[in-house]
VEXFI-713950 format. One record per atom (N, C-alpha, C): atom name; residue in three letters; x negated, y, z. Coordinates in Angstrom, 2 decimals. Layout:
<recs>
> CA:ALA:X:Y:Z
...
</recs>
This chain:
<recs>
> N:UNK:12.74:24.28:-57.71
> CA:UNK:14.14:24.44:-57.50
> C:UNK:14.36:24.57:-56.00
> N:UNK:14.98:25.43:-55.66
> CA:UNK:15.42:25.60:-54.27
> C:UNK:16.99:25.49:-53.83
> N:UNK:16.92:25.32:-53.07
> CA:UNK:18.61:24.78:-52.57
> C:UNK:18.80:25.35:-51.22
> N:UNK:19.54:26.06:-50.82
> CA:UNK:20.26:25.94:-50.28
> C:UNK:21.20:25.67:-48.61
> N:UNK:20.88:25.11:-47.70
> CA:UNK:21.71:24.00:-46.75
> C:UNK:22.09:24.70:-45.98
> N:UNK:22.08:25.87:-45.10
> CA:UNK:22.55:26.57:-44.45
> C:UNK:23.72:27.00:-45.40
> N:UNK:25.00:27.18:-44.16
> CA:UNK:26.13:27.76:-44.40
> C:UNK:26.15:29.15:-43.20
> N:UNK:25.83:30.46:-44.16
> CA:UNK:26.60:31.09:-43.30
> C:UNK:27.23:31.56:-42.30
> N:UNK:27.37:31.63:-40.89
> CA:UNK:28.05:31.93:-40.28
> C:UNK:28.53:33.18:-39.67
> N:UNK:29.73:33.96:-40.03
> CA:UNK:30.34:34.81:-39.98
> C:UNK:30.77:34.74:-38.74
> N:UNK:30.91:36.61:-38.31
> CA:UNK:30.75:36.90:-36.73
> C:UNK:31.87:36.45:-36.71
> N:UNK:32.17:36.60:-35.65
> CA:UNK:33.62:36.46:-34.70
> C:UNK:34.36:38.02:-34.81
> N:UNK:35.67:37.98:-35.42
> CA:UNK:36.30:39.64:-35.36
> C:UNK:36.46:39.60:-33.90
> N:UNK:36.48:40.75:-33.95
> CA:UNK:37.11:41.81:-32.30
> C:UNK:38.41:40.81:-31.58
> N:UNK:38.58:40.71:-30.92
> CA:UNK:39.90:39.60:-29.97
> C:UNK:39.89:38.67:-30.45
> N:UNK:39.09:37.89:-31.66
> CA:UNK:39.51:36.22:-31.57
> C:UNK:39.07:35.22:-30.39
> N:UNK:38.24:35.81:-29.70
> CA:UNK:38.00:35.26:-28.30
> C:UNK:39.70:34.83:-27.38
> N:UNK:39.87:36.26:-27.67
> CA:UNK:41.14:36.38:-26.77
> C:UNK:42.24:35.84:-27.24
> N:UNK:42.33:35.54:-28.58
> CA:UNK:43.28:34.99:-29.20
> C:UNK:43.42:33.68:-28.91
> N:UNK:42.25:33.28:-29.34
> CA:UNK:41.65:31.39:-28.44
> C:UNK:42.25:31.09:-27.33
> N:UNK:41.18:31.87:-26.24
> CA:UNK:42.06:31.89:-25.42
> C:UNK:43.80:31.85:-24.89
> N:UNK:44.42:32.76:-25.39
> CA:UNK:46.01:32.61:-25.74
> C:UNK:46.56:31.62:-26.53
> N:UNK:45.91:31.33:-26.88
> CA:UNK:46.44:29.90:-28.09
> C:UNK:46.36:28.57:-27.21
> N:UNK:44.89:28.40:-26.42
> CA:UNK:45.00:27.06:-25.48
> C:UNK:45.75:27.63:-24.15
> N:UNK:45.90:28.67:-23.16
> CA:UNK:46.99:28.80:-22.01
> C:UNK:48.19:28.14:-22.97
> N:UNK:49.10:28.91:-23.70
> CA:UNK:50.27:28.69:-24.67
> C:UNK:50.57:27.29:-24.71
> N:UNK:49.15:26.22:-25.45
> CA:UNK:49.14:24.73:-25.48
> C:UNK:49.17:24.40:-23.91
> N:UNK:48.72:24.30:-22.99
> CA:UNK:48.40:23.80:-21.61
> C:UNK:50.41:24.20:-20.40
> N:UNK:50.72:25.05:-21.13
> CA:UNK:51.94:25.64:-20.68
> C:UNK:52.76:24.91:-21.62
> N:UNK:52.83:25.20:-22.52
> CA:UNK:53.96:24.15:-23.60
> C:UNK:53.77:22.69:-22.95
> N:UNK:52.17:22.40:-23.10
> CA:UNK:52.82:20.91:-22.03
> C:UNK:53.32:20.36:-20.74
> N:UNK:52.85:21.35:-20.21
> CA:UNK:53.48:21.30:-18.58
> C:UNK:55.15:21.06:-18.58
> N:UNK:55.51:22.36:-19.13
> CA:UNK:56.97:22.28:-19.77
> C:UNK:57.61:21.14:-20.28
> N:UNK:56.64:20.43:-21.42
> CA:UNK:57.08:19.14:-22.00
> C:UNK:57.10:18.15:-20.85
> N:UNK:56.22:17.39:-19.66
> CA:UNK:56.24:16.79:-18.71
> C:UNK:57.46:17.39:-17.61
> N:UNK:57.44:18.42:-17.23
> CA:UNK:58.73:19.11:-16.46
> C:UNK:60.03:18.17:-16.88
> N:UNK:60.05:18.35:-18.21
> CA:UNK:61.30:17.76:-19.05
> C:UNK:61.28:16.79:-18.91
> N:UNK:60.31:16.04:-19.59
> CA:UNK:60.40:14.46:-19.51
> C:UNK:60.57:13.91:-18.43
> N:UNK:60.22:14.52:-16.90
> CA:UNK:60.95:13.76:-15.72
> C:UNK:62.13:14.19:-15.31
> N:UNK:62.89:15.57:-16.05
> CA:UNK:64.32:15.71:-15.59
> C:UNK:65.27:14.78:-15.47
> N:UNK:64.81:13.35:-15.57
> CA:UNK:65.90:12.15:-15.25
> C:UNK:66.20:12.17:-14.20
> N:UNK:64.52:12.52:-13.38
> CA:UNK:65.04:12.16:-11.94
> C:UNK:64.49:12.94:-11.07
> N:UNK:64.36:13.95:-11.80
> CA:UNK:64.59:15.30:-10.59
> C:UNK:65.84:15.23:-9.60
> N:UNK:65.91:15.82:-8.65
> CA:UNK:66.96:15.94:-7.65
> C:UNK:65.99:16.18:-6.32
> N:UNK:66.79:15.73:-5.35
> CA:UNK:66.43:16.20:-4.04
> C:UNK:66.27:14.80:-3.71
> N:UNK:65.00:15.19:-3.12
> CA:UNK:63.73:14.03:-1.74
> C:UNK:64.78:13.98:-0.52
> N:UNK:65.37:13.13:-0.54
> CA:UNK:66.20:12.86:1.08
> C:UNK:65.88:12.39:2.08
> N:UNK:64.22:12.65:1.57
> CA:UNK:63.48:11.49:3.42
> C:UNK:62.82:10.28:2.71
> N:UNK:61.66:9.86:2.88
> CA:UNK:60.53:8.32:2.84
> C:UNK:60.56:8.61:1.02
> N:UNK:60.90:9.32:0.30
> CA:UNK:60.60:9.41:-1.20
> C:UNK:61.74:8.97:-1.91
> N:UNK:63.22:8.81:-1.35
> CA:UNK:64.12:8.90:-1.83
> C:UNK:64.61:10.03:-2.80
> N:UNK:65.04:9.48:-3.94
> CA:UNK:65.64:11.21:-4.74
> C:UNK:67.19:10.40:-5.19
> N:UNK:67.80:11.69:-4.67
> CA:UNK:69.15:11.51:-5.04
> C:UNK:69.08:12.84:-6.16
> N:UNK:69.69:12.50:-7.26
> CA:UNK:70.53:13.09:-8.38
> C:UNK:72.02:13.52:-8.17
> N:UNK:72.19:14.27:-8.66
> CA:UNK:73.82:14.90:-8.68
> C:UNK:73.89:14.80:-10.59
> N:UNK:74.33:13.75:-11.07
> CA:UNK:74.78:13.73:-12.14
> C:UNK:76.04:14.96:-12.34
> N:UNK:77.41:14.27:-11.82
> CA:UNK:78.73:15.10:-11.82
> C:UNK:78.85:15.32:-10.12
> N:UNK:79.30:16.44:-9.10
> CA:UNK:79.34:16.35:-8.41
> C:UNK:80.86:15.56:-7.84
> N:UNK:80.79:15.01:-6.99
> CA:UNK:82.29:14.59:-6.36
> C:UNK:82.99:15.60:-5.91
> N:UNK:84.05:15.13:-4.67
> CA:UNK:84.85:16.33:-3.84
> C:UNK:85.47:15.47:-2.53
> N:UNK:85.43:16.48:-1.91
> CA:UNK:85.86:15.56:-0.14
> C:UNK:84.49:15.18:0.96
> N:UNK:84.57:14.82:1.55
> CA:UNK:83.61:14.52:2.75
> C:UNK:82.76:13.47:1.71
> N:UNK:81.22:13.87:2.30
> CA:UNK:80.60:12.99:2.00
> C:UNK:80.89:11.37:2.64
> N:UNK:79.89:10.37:2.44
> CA:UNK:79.82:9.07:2.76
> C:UNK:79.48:9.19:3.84
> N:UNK:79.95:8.49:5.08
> CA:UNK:79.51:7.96:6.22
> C:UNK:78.65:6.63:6.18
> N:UNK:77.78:6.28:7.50
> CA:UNK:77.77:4.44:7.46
> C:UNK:78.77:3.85:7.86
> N:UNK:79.90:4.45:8.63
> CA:UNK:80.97:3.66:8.81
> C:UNK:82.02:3.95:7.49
> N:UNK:81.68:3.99:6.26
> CA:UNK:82.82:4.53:5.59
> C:UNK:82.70:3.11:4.63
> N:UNK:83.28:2.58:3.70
> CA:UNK:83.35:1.68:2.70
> C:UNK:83.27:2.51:1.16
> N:UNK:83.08:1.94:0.22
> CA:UNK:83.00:2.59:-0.83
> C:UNK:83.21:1.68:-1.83
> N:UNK:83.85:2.32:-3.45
> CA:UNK:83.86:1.26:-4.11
> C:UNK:83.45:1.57:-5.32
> N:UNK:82.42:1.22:-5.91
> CA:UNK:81.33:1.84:-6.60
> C:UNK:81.39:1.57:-8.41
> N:UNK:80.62:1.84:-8.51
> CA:UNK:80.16:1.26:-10.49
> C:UNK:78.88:2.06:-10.40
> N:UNK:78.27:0.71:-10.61
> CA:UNK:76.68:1.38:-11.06
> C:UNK:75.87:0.40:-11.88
> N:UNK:74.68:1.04:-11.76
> CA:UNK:73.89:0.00:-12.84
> C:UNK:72.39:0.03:-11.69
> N:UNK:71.74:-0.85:-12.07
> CA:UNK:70.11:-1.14:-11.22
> C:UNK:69.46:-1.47:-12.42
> N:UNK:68.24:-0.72:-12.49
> CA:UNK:66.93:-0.62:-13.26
> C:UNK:65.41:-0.32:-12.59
> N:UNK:64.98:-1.47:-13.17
> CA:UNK:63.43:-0.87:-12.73
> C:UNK:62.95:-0.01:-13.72
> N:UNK:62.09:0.74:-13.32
> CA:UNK:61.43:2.16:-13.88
> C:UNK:60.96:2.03:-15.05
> N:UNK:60.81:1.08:-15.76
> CA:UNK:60.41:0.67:-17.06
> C:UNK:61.79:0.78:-17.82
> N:UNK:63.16:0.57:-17.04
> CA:UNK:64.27:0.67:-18.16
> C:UNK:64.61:-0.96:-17.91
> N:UNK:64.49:-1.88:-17.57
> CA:UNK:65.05:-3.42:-17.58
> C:UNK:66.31:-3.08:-16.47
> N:UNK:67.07:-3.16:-16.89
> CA:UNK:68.70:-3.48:-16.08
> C:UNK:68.84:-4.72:-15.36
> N:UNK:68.43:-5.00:-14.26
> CA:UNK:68.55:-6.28:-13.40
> C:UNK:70.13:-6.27:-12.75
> N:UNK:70.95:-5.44:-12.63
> CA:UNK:72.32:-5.72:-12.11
> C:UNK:73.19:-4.28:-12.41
> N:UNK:74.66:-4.70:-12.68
> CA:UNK:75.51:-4.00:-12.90
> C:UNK:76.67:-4.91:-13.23
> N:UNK:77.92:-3.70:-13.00
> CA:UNK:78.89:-3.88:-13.05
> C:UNK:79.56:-3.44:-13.81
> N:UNK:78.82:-3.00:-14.91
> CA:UNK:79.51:-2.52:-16.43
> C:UNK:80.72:-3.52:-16.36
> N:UNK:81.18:-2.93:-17.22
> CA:UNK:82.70:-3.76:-17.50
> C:UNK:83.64:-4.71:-16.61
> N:UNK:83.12:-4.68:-15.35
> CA:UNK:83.80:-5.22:-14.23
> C:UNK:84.73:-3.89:-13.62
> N:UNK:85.19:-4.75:-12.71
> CA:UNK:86.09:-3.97:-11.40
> C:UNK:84.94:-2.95:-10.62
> N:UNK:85.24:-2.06:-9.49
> CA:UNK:84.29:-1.98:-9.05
> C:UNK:84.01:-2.71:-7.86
> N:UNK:82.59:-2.33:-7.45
> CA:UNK:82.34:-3.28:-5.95
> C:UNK:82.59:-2.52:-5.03
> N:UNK:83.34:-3.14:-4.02
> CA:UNK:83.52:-2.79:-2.62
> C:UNK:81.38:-2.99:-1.57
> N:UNK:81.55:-1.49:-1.16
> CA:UNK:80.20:-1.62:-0.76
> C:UNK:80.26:-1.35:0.60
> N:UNK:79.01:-1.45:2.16
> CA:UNK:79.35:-0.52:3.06
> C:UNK:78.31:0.01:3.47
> N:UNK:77.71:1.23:3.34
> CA:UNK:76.35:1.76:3.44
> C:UNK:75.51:0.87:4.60
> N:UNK:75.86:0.13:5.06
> CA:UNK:75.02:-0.49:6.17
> C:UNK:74.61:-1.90:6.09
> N:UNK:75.37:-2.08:4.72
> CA:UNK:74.94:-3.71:4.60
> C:UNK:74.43:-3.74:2.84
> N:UNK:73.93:-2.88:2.59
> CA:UNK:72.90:-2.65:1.13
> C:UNK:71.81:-2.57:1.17
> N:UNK:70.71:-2.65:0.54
> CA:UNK:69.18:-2.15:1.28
> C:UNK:68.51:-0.93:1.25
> N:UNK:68.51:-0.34:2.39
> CA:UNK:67.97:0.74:3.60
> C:UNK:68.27:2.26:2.41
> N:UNK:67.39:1.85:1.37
> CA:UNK:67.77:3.02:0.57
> C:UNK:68.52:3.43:-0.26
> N:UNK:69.79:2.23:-0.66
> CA:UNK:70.97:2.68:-1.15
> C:UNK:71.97:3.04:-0.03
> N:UNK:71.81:2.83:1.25
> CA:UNK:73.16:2.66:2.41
> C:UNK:72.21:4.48:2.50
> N:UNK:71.57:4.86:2.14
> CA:UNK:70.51:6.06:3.12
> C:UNK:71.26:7.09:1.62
> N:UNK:71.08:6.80:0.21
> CA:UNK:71.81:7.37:-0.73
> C:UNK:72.88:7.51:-0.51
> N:UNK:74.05:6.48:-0.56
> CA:UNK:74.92:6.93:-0.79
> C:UNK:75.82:7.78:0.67
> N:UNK:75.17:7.89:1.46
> CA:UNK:75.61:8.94:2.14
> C:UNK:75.54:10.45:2.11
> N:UNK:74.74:10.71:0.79
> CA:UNK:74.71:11.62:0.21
> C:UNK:75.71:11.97:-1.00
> N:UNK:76.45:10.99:-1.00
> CA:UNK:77.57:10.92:-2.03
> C:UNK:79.04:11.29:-1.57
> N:UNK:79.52:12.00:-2.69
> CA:UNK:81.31:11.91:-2.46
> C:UNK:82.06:11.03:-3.79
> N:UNK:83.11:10.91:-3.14
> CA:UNK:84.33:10.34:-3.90
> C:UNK:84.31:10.90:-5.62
> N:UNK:84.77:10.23:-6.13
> CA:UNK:84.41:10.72:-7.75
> C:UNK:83.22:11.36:-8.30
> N:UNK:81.87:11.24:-7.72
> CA:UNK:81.13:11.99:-7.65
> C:UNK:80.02:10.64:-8.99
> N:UNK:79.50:10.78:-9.28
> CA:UNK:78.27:10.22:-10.45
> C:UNK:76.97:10.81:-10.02
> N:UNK:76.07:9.47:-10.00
> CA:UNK:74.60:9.97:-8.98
> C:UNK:74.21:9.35:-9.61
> N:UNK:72.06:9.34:-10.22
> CA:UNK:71.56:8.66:-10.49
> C:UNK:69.97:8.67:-8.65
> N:UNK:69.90:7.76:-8.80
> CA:UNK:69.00:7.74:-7.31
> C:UNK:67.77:6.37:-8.17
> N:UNK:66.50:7.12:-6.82
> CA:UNK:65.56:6.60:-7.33
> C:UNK:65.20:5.98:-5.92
> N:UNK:65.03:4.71:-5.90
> CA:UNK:64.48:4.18:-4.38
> C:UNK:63.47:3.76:-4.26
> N:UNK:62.47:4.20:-3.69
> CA:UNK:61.21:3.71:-3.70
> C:UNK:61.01:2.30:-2.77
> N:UNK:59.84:1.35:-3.52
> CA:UNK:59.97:-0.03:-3.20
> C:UNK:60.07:0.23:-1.72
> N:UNK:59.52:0.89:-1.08
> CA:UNK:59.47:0.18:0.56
> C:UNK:60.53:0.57:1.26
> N:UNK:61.69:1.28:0.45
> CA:UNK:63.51:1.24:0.97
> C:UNK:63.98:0.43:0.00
> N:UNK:63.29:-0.31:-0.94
> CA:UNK:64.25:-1.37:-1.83
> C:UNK:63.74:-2.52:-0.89
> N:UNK:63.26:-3.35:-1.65
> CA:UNK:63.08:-4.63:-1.04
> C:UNK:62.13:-5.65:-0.21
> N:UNK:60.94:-4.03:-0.72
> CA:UNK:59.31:-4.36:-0.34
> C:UNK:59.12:-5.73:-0.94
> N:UNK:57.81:-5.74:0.10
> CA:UNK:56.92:-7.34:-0.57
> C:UNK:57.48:-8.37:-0.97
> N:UNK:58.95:-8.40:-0.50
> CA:UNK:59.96:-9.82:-0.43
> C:UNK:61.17:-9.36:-2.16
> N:UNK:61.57:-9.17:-2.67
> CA:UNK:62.31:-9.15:-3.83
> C:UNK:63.18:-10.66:-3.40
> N:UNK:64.80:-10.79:-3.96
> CA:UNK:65.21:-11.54:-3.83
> C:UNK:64.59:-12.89:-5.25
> N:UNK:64.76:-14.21:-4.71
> CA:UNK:64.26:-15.42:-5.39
> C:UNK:64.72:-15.34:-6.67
> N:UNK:64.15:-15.35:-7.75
> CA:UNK:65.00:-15.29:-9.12
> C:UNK:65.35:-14.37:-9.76
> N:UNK:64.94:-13.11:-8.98
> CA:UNK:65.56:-11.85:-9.29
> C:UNK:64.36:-11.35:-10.37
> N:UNK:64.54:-9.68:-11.48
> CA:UNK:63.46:-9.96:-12.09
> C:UNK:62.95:-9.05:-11.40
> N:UNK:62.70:-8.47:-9.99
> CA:UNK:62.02:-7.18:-9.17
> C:UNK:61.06:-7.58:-8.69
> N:UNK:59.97:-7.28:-9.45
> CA:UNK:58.78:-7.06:-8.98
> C:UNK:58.31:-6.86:-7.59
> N:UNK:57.76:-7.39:-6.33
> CA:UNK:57.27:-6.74:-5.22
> C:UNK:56.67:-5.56:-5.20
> N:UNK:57.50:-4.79:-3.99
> CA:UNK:56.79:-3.16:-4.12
> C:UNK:57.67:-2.57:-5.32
> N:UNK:59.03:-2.49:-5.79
> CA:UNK:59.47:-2.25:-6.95
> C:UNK:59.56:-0.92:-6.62
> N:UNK:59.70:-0.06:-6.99
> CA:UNK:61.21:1.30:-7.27
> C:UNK:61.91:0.84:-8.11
> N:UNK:62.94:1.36:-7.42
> CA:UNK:64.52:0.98:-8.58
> C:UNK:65.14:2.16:-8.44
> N:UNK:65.82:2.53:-9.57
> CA:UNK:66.59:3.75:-10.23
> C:UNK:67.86:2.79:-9.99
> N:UNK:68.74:3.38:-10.17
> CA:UNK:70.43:3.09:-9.97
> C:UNK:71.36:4.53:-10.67
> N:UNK:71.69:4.16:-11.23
> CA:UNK:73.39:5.13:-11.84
> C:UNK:74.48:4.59:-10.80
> N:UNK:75.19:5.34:-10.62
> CA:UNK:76.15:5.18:-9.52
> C:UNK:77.37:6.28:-9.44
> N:UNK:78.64:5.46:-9.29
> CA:UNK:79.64:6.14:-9.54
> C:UNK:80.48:5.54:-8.06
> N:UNK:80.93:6.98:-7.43
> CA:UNK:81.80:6.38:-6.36
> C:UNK:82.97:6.86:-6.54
> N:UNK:83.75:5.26:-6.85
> CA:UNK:84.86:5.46:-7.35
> C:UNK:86.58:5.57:-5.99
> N:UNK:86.14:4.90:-4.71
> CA:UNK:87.04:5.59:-3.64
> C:UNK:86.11:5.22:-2.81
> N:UNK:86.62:5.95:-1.76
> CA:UNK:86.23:6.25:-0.32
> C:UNK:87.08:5.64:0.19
> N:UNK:86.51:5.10:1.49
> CA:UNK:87.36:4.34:2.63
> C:UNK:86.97:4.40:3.94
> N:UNK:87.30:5.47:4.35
> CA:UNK:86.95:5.98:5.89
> C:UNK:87.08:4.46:6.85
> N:UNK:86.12:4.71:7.35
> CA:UNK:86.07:3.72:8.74
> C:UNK:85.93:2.34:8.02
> N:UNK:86.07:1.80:7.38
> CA:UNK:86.08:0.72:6.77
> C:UNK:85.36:-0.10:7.48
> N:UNK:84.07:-0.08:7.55
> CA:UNK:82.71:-0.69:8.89
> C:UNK:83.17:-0.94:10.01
> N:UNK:84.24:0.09:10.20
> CA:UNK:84.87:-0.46:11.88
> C:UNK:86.24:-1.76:11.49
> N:UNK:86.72:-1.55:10.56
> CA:UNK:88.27:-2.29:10.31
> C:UNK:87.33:-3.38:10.04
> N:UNK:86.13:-3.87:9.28
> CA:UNK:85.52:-4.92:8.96
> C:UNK:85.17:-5.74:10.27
> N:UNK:84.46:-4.78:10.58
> CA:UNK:84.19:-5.32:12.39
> C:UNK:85.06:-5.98:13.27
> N:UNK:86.29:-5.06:13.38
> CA:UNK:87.08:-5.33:13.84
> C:UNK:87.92:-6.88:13.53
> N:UNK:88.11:-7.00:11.66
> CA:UNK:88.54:-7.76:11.51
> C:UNK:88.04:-9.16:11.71
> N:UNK:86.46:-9.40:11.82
> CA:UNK:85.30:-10.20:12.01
> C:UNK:85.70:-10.67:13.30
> N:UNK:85.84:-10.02:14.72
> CA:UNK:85.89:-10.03:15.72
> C:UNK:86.93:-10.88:15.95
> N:UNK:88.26:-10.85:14.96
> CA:UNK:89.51:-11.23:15.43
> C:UNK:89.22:-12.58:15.21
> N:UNK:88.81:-12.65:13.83
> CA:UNK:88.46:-14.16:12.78
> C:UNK:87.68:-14.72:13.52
> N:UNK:87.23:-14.63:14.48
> CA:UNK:85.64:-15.36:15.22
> C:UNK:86.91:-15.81:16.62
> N:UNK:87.89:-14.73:17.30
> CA:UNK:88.55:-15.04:18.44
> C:UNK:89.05:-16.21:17.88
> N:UNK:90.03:-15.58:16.31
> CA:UNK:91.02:-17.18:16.35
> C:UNK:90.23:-18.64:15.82
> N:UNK:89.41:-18.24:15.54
> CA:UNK:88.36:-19.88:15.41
> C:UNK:88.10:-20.42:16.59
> N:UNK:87.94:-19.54:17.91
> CA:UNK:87.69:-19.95:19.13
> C:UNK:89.06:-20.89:20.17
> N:UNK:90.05:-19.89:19.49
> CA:UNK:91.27:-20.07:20.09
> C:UNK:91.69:-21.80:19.25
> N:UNK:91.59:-21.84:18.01
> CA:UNK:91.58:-23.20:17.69
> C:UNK:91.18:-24.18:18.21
> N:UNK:89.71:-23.88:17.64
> CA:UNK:88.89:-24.74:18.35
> C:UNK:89.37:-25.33:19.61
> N:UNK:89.65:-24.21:20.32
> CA:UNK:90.02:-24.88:22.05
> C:UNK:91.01:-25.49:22.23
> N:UNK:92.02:-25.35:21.06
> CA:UNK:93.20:-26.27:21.26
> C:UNK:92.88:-27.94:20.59
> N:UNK:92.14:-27.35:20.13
> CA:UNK:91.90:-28.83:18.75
> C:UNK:91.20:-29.91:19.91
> N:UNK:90.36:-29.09:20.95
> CA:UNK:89.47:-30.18:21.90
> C:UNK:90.27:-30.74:23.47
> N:UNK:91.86:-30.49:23.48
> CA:UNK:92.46:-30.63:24.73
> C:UNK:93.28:-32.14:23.67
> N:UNK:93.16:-33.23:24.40
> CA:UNK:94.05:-34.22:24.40
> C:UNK:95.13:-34.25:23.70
> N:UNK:95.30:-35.10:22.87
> CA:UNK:96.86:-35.08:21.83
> C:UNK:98.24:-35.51:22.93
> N:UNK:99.04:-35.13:23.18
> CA:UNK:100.35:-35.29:23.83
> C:UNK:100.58:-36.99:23.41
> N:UNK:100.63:-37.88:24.81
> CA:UNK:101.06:-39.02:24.25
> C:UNK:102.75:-39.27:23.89
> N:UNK:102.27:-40.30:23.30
> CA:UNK:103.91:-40.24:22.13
> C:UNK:104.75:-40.97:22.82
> N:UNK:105.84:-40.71:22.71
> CA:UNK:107.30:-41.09:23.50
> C:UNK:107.61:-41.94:23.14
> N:UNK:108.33:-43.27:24.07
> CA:UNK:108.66:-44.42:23.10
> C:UNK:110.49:-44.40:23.51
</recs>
């Protein structure tokens, strides 16, 4: 009895080489495409040290200054998606690009008034090695932020200043009265 064990193998027609070929470019391009997509969250524009600002909705009016104030609604996430701060359902916050850390005051000067941004800050304009105590940010974080600037307030940094300056005179001006002798009392 004889058997058998070889199967056959039938040539290759004319272009199935080429067809192969076209079939894996096609796969290798379909995925590129699929990755393209999957980071369109946070595509936008590199603004300097690996900052990306997003233009969700654009605003209107002069962009943000560092001397300008702003009053915001946003949300903070690390890159995994955990929401460590926001102001959902609050008021918004009064902000002033110069007293946030390095790479939100450096964002939102890329922002206007009514305008919706999502921004990506890389750890060494967030908080670096130090993260605040208690907080859940990882050292070395990136943090993503949604961000809505809800008014503008020209000069604001200077009226703050200004107003600081006064509050510091009249503590001084107290003070100096509080340390001169009480008027003796009349009999």
């Amino acid at each position: 009895m004889s058997t058998v064990t070889a199967v056959p193998i039938q040539p290759l027609k004319r272009g199935s080489l080429a067809k192969l070929l076209l079939g894996i470019g096609l796969l290798v391009a379909a995925g590129l495409l699929l990755a393209w997509a999957g980071a369109g969250r946070m595509r936008g524009s590199d603004v300097g040290e690996g900052l990306i600002v997003r233009t969700v909705r654009p605003g209107h009016g002069p962009k943000v200054t560092m001397n300008d104030g702003v009053m915001v609604n946003y949300t903070g996430r690390l890159t995994d998606g955990t929401t460590f701060d926001s102001n959902s359902g609050r008021e918004p916050v009064p902000m002033l690009p110069g007293q946030v850390i390095p790479g939100f005051g450096k964002a939102l000067t890329e922002m206007q008034k009514g305008g919706k941004y999502r921004i990506r800050i890389p750890g060494k304009l967030a908080y670096g090695a130090t993260p605040p105590r208690g907080a859940p940010i990882p050292p070395n974080a990136d943090l993503d932020f949604d961000v809505e600037i809800v008014e503008l307030v020209p000069n604001a940094a200077q009226m703050a200043a200004q107003q600081a300056q006064q509050q510091a005179q009249m503590q001084q001006m107290q003070q100096g009265a509080g340390e001169q002798p009480a008027p003796e009392p009349t009999r």
